[in-house]
mmCIF file as gemmi writes it, N, C-alpha and C atoms, coordinates in Angstrom:
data_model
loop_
_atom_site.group_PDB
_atom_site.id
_atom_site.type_symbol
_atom_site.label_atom_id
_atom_site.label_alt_id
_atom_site.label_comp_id
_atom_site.label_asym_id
_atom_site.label_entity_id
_atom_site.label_seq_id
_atom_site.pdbx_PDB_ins_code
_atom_site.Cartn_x
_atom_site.Cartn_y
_atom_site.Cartn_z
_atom_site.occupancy
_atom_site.B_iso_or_equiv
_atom_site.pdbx_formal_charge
_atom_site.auth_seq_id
_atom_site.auth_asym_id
_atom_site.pdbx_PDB_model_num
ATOM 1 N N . UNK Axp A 1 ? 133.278 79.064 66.49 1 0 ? 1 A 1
ATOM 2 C CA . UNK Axp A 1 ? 132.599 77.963 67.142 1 0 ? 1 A 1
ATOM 3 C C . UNK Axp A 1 ? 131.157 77.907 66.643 1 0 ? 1 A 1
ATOM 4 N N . UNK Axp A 2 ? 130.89 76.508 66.328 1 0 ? 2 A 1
ATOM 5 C CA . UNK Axp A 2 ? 129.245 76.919 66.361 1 0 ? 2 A 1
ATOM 6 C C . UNK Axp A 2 ? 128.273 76.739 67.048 1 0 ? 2 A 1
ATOM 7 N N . UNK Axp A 3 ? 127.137 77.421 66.608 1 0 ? 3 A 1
ATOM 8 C CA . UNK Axp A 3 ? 126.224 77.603 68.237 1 0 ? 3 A 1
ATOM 9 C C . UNK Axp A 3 ? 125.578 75.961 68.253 1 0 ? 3 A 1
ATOM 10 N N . UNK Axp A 4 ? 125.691 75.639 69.545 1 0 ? 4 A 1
ATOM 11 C CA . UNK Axp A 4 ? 125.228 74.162 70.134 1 0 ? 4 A 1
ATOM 12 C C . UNK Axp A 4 ? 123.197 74.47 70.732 1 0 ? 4 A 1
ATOM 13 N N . UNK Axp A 5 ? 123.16 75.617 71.242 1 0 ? 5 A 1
ATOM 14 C CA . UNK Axp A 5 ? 121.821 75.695 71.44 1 0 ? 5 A 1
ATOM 15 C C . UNK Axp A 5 ? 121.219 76.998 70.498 1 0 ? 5 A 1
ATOM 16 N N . UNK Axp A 6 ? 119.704 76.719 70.733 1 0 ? 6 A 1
ATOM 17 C CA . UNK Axp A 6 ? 119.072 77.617 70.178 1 0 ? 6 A 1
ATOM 18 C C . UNK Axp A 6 ? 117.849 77.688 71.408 1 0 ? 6 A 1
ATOM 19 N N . UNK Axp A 7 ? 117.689 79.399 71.542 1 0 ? 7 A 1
ATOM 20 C CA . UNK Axp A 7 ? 116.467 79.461 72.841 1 0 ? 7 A 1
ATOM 21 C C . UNK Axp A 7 ? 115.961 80.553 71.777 1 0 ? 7 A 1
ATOM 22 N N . UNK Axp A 8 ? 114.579 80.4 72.405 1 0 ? 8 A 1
ATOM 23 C CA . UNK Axp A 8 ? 113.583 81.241 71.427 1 0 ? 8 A 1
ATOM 24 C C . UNK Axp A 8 ? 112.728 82.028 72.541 1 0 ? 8 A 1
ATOM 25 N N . UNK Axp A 9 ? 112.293 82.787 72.974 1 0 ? 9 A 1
ATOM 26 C CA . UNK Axp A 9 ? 111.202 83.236 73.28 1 0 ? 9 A 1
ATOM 27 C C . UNK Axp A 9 ? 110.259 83.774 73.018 1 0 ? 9 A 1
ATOM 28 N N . UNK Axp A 10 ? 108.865 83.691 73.218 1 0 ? 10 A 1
ATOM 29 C CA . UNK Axp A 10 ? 108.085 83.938 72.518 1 0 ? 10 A 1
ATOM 30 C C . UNK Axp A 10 ? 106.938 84.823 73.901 1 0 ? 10 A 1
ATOM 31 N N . UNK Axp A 11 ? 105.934 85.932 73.266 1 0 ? 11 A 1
ATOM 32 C CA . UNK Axp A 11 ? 105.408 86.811 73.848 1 0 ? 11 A 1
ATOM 33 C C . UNK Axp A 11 ? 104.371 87.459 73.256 1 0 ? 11 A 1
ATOM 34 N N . UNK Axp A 12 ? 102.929 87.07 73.907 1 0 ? 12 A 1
ATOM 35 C CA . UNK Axp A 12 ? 101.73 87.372 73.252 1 0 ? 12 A 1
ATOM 36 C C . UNK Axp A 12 ? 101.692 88.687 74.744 1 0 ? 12 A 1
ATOM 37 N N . UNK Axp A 13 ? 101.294 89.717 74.1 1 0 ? 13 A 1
ATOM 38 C CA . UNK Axp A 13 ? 100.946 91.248 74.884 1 0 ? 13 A 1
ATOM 39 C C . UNK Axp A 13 ? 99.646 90.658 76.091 1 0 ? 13 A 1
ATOM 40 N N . UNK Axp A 14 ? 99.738 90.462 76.858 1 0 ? 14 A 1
ATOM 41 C CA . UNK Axp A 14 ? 98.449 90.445 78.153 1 0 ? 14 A 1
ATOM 42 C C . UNK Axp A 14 ? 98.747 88.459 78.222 1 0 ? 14 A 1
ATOM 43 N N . UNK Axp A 15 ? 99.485 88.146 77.612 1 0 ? 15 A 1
ATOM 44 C CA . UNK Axp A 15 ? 99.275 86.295 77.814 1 0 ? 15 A 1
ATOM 45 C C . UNK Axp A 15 ? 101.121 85.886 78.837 1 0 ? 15 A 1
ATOM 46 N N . UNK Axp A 16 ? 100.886 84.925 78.757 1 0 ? 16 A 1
ATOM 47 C CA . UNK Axp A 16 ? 102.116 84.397 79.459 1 0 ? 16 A 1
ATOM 48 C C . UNK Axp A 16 ? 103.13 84.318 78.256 1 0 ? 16 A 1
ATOM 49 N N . UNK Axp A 17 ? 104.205 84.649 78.706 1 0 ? 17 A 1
ATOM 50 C CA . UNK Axp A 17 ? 105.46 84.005 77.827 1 0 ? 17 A 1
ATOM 51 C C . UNK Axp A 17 ? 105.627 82.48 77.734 1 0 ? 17 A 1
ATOM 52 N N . UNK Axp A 18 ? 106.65 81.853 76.185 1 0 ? 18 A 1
ATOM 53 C CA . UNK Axp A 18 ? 106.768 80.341 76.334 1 0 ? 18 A 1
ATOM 54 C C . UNK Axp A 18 ? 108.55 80.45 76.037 1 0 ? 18 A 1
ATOM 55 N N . UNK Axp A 19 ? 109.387 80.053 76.715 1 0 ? 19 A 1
ATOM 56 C CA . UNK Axp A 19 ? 110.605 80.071 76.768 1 0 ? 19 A 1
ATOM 57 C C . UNK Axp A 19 ? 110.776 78.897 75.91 1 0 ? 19 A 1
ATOM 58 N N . UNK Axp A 20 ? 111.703 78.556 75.028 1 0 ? 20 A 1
ATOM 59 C CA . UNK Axp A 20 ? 111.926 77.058 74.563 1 0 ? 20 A 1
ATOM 60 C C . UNK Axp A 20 ? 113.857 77.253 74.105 1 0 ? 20 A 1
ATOM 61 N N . UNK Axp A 21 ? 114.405 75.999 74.261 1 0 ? 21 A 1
ATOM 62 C CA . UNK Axp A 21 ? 115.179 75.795 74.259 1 0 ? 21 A 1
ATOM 63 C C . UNK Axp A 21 ? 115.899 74.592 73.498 1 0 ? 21 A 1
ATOM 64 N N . UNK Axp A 22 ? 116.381 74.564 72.287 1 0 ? 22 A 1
ATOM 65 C CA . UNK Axp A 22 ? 117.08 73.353 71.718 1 0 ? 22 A 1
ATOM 66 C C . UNK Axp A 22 ? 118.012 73.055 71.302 1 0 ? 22 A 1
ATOM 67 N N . UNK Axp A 23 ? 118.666 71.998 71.511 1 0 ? 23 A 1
ATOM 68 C CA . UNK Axp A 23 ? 119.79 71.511 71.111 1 0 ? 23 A 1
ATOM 69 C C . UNK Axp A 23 ? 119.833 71.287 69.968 1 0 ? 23 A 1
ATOM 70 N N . UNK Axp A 24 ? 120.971 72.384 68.974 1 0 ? 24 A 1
ATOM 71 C CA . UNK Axp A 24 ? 120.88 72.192 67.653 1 0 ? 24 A 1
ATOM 72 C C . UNK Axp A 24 ? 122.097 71.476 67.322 1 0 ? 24 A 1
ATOM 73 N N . UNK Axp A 25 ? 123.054 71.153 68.176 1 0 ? 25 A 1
ATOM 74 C CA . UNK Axp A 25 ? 124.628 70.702 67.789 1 0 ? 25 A 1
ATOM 75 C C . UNK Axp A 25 ? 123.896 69.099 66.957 1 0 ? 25 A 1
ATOM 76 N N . UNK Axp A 26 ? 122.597 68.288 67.146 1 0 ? 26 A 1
ATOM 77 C CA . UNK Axp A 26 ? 122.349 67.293 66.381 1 0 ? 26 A 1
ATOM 78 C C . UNK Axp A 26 ? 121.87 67.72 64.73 1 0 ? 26 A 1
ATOM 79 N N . UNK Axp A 27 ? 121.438 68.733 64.49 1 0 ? 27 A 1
ATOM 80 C CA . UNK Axp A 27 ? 121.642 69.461 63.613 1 0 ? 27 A 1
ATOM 81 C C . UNK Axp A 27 ? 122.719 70.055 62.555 1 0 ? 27 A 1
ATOM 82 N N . UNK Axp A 28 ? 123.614 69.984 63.315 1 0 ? 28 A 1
ATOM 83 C CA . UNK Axp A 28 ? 125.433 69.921 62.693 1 0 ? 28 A 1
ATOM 84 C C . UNK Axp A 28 ? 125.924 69.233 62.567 1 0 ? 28 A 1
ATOM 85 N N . UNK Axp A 29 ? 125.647 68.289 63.419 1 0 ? 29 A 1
ATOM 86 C CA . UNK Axp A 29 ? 126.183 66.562 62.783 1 0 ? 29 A 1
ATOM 87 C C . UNK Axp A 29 ? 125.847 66.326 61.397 1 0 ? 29 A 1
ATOM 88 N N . UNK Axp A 30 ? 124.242 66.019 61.271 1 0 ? 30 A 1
ATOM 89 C CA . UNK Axp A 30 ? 123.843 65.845 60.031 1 0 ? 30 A 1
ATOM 90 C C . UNK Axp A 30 ? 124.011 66.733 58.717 1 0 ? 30 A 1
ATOM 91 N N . UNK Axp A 31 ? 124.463 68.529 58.971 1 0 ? 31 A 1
ATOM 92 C CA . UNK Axp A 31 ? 125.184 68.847 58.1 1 0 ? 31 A 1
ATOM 93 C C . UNK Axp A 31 ? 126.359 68.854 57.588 1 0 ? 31 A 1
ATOM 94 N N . UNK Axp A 32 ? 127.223 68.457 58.67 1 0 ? 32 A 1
ATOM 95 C CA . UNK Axp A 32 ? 128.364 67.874 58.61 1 0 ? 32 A 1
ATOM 96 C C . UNK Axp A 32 ? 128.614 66.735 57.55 1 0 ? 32 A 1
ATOM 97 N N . UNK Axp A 33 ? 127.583 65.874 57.953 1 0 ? 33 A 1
ATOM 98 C CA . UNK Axp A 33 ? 127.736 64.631 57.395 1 0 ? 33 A 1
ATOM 99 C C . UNK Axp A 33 ? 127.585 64.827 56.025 1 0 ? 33 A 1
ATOM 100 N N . UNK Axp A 34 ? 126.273 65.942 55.684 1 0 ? 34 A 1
ATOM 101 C CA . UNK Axp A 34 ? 125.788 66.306 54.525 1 0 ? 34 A 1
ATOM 102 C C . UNK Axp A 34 ? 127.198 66.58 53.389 1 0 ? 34 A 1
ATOM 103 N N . UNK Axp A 35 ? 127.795 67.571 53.944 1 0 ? 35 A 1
ATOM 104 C CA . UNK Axp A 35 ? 129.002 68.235 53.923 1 0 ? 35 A 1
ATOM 105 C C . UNK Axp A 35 ? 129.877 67.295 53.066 1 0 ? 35 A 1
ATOM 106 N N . UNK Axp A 36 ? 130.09 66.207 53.983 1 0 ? 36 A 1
ATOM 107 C CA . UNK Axp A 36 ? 131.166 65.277 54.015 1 0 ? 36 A 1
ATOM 108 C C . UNK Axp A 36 ? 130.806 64.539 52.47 1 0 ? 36 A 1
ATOM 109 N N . UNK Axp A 37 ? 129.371 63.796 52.728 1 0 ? 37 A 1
ATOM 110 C CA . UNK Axp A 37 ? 129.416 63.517 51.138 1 0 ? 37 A 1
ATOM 111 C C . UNK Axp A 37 ? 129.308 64.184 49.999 1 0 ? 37 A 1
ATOM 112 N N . UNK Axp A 38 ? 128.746 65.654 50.106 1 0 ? 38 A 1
ATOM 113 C CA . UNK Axp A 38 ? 129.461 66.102 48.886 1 0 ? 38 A 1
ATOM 114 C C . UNK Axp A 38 ? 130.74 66.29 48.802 1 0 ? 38 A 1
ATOM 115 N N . UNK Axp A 39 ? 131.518 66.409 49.482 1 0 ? 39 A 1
ATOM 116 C CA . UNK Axp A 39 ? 132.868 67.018 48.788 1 0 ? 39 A 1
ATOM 117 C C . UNK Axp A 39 ? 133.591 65.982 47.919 1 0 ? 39 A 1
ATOM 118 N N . UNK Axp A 40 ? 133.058 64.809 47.81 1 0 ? 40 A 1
ATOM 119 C CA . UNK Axp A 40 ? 133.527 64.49 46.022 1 0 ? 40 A 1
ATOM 120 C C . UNK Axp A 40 ? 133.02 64.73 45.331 1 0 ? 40 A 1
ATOM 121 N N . UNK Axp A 41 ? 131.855 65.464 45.09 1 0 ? 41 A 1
ATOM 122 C CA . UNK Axp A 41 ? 131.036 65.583 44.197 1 0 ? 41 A 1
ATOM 123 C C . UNK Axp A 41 ? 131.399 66.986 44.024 1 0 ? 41 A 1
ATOM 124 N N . UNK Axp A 42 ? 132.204 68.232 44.825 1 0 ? 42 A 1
ATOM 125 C CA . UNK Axp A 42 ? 132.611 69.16 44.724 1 0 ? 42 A 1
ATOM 126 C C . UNK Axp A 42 ? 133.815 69.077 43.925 1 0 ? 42 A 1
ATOM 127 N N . UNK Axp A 43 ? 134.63 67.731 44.653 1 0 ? 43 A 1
ATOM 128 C CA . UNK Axp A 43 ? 136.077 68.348 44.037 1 0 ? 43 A 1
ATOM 129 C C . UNK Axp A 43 ? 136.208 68.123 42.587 1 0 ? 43 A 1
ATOM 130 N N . UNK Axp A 44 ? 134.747 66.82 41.965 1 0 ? 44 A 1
ATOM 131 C CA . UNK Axp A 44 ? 134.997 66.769 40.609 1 0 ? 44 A 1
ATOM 132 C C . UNK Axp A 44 ? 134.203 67.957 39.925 1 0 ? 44 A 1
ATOM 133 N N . UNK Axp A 45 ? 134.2 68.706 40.261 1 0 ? 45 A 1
ATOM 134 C CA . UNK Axp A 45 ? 133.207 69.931 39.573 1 0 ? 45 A 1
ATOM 135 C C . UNK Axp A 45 ? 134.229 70.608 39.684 1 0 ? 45 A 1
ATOM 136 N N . UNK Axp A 46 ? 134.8 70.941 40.573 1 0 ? 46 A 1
ATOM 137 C CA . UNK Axp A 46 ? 135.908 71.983 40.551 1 0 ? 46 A 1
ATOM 138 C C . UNK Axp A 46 ? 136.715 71.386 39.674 1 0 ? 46 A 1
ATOM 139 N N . UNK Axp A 47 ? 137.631 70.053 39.534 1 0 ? 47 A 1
ATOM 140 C CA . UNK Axp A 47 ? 138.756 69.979 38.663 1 0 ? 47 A 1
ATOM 141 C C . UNK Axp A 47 ? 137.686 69.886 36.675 1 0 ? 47 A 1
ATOM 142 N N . UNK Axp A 48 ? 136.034 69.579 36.908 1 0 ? 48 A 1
ATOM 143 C CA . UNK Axp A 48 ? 136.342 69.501 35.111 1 0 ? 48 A 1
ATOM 144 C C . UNK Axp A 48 ? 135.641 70.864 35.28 1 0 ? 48 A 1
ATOM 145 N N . UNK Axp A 49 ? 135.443 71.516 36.019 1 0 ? 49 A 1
ATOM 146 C CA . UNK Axp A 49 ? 135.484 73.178 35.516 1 0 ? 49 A 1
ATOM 147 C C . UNK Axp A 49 ? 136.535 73.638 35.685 1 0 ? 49 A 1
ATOM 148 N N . UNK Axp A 50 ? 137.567 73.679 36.12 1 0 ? 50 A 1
ATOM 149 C CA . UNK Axp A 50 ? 139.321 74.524 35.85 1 0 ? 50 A 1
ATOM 150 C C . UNK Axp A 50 ? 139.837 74.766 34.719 1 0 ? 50 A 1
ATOM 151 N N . UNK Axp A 51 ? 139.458 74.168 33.619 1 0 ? 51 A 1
ATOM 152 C CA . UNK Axp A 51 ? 140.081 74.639 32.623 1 0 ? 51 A 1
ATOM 153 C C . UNK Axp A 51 ? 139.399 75.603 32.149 1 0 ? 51 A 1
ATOM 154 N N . UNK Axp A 52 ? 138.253 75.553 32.408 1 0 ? 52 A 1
ATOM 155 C CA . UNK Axp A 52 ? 137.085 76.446 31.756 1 0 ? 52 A 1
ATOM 156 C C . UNK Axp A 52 ? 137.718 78.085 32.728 1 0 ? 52 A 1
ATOM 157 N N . UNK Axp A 53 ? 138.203 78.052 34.115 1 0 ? 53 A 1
ATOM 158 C CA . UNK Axp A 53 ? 138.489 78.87 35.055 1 0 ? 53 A 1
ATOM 159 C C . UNK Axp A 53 ? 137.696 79.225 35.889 1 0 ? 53 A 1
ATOM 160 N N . UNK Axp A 54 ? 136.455 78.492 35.932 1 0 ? 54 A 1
ATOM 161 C CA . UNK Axp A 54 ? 135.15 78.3 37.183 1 0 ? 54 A 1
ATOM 162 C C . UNK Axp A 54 ? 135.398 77.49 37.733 1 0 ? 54 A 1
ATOM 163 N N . UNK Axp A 55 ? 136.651 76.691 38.106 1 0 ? 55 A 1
ATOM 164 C CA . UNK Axp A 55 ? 136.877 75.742 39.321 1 0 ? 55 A 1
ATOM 165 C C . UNK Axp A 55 ? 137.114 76.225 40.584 1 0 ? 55 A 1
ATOM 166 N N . UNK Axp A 56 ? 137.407 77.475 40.659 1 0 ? 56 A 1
ATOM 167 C CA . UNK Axp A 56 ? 137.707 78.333 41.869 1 0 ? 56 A 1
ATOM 168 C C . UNK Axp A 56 ? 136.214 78.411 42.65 1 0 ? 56 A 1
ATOM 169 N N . UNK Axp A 57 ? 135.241 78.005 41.86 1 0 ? 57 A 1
ATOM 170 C CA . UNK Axp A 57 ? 134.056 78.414 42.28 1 0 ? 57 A 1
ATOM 171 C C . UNK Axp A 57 ? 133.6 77.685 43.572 1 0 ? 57 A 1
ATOM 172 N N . UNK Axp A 58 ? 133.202 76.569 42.908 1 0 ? 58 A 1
ATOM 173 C CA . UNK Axp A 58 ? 132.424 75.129 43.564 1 0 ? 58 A 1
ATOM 174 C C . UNK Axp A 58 ? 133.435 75.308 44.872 1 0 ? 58 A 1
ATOM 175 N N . UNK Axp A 59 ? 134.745 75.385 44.896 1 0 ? 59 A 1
ATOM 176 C CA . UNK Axp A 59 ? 135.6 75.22 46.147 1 0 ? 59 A 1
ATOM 177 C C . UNK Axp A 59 ? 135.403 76.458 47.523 1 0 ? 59 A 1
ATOM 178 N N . UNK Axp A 60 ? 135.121 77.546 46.74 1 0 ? 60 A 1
ATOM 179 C CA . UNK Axp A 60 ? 134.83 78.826 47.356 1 0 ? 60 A 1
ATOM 180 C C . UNK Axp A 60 ? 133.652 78.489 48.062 1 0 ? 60 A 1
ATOM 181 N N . UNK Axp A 61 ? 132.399 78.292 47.417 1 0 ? 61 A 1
ATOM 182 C CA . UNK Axp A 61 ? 131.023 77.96 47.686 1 0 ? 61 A 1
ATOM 183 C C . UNK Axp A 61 ? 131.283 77.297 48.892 1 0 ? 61 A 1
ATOM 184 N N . UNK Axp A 62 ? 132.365 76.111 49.135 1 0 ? 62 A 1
ATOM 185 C CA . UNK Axp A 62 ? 132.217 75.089 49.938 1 0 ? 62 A 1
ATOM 186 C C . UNK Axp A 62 ? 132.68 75.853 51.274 1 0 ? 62 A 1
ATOM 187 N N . UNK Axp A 63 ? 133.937 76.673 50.905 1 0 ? 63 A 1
ATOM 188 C CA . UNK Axp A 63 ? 134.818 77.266 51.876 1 0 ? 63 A 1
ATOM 189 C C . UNK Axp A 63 ? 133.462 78.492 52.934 1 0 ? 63 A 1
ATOM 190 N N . UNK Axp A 64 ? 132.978 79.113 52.399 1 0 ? 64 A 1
ATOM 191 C CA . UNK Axp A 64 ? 131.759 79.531 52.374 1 0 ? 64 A 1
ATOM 192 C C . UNK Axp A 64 ? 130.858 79.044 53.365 1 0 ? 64 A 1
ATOM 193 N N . UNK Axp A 65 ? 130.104 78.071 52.942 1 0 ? 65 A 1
ATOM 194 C CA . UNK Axp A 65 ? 129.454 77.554 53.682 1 0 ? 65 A 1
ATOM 195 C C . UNK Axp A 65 ? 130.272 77.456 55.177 1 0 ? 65 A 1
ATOM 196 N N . UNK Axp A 66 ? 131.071 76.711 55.078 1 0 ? 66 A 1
ATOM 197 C CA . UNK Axp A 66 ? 131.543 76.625 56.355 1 0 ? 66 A 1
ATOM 198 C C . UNK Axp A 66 ? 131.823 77.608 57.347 1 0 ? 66 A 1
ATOM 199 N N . UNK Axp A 67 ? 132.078 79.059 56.884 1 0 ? 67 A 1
ATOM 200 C CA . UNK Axp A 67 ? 132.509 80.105 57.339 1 0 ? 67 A 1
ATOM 201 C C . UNK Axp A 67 ? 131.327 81.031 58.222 1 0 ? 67 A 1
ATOM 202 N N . UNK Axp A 68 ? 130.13 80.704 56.943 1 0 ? 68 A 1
ATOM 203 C CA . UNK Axp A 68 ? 128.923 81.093 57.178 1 0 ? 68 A 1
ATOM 204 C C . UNK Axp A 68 ? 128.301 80.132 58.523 1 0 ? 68 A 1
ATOM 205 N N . UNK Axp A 69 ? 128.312 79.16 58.476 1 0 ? 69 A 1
ATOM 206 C CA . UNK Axp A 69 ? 127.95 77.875 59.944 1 0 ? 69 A 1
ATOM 207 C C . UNK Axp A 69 ? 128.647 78.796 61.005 1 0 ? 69 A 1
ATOM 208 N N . UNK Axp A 70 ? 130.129 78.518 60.975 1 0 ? 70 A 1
ATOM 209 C CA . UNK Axp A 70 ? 130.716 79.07 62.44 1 0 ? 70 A 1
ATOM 210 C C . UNK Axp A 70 ? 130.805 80.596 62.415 1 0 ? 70 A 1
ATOM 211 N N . UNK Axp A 71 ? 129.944 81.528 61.753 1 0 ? 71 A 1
ATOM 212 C CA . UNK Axp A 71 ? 129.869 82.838 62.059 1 0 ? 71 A 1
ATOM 213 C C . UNK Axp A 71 ? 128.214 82.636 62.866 1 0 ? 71 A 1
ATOM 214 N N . UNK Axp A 72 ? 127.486 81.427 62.925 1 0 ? 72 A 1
ATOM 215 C CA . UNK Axp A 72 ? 126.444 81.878 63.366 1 0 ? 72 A 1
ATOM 216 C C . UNK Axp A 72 ? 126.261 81.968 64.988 1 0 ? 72 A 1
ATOM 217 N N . UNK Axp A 73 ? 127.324 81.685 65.875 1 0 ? 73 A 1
ATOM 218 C CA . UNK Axp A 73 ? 127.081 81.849 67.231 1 0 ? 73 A 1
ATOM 219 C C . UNK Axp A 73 ? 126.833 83.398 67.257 1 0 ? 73 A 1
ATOM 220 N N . UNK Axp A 74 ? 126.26 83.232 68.54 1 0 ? 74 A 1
ATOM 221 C CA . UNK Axp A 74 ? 126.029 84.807 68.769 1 0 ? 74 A 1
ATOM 222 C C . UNK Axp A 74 ? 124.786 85.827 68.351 1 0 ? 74 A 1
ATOM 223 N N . UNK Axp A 75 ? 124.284 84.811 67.149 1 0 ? 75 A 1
ATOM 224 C CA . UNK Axp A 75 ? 123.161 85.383 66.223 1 0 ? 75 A 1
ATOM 225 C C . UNK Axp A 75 ? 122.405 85.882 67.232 1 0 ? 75 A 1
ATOM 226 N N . UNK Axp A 76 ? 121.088 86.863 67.069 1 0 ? 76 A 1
ATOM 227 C CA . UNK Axp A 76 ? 120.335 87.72 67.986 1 0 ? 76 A 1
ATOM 228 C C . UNK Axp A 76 ? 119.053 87.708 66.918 1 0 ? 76 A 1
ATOM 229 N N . UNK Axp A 77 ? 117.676 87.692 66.657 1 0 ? 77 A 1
ATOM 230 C CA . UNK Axp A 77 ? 116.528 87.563 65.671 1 0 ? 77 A 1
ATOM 231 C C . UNK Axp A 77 ? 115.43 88.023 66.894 1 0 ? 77 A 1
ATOM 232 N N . UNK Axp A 78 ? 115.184 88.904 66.3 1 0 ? 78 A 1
ATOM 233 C CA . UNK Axp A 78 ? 114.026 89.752 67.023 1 0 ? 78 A 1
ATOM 234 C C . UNK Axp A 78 ? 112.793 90.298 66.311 1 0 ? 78 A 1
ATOM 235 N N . UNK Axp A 79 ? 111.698 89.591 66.532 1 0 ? 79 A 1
ATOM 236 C CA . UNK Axp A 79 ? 110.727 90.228 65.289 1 0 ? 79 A 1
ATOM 237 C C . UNK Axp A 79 ? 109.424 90.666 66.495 1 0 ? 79 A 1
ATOM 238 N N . UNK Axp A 80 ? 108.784 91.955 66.122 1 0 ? 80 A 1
ATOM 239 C CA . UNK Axp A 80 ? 107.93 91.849 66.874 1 0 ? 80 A 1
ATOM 240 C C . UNK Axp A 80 ? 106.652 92.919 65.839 1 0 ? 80 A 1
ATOM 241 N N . UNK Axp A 81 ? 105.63 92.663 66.536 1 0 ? 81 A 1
ATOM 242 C CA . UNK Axp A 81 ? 104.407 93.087 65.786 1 0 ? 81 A 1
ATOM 243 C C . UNK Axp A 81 ? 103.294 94.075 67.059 1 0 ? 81 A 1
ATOM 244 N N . UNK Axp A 82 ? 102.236 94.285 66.938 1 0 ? 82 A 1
ATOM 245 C CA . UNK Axp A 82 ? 101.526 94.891 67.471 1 0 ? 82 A 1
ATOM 246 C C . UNK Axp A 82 ? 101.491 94.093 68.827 1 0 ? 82 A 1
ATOM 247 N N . UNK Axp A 83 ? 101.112 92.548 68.461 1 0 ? 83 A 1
ATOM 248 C CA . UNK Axp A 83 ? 100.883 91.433 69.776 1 0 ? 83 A 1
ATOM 249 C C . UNK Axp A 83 ? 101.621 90.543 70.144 1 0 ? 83 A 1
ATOM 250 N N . UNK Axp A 84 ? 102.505 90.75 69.197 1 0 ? 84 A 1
ATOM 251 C CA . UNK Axp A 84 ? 103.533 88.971 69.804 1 0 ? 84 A 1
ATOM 252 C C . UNK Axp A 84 ? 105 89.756 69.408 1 0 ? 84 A 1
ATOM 253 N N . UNK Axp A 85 ? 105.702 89.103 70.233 1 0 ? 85 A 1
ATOM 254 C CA . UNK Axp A 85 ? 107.203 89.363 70.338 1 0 ? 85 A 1
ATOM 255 C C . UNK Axp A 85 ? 108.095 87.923 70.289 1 0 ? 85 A 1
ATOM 256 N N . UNK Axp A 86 ? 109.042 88.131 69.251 1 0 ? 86 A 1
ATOM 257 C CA . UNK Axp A 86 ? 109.512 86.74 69.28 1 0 ? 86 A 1
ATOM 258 C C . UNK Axp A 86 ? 110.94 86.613 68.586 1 0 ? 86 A 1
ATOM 259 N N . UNK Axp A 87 ? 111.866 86.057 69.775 1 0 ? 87 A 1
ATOM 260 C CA . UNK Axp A 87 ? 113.197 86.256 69.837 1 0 ? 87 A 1
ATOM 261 C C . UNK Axp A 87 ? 114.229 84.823 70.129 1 0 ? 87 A 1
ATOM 262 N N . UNK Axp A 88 ? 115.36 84.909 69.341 1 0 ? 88 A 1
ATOM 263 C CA . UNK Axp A 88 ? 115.738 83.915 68.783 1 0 ? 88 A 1
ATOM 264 C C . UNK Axp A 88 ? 116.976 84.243 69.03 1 0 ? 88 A 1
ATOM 265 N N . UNK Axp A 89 ? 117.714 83.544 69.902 1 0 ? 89 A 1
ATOM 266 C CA . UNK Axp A 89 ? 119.262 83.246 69.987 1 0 ? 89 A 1
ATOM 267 C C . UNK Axp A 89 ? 120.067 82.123 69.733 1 0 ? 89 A 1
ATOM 268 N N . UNK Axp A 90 ? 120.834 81.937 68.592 1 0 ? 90 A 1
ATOM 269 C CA . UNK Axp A 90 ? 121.657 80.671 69.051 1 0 ? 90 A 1
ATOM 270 C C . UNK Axp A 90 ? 122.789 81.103 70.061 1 0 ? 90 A 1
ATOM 271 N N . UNK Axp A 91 ? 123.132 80.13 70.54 1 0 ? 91 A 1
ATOM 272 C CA . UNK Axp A 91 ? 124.499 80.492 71.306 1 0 ? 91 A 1
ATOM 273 C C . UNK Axp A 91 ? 125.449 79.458 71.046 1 0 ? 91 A 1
């Protein structure tokens, strides 16, 4: 599945926290869409590279991508420094 939100929090040492929260599923549309118009532009790369035997490629790449999108629910991004703390979930 892929993640529909993204919440971030953010944390300066002695300051207030800022919670934020966004809707990224409009974000997947438009790669989707992205998506959508290449794949003719994929499948002719893949068929005039096949004879060459790099047509497996361009198709993989594509398969790929997609695999990589719906592995990202769940993601967890945590970076923190001396003063700020700042954490990143899609869900």
């Amino acid at each position: 599945m892929i993640p529909m939100l993204m919440k971030m929090k953010i944390v300066e040492r002695g300051r207030k926290k800022v919670n934020l929260s966004f809707p990224i599923i409009l974000l997947w549309i438009a790669v989707l869409a992205l998506l959508i118009v290449l794949l003719p532009f994929v499948l002719i790369a893949a068929l005039l590279l096949w004879p060459q035997g790099y047509g497996k490629i361009p198709l993989a790449v594509y398969a790929i991508l997609f695999s990589l999108i719906f592995s990202l629910s769940g993601l967890h991004i945590q970076v923190e420094d001396k003063k700020n703390q700042i954490l990143i979930i899609l869900k």
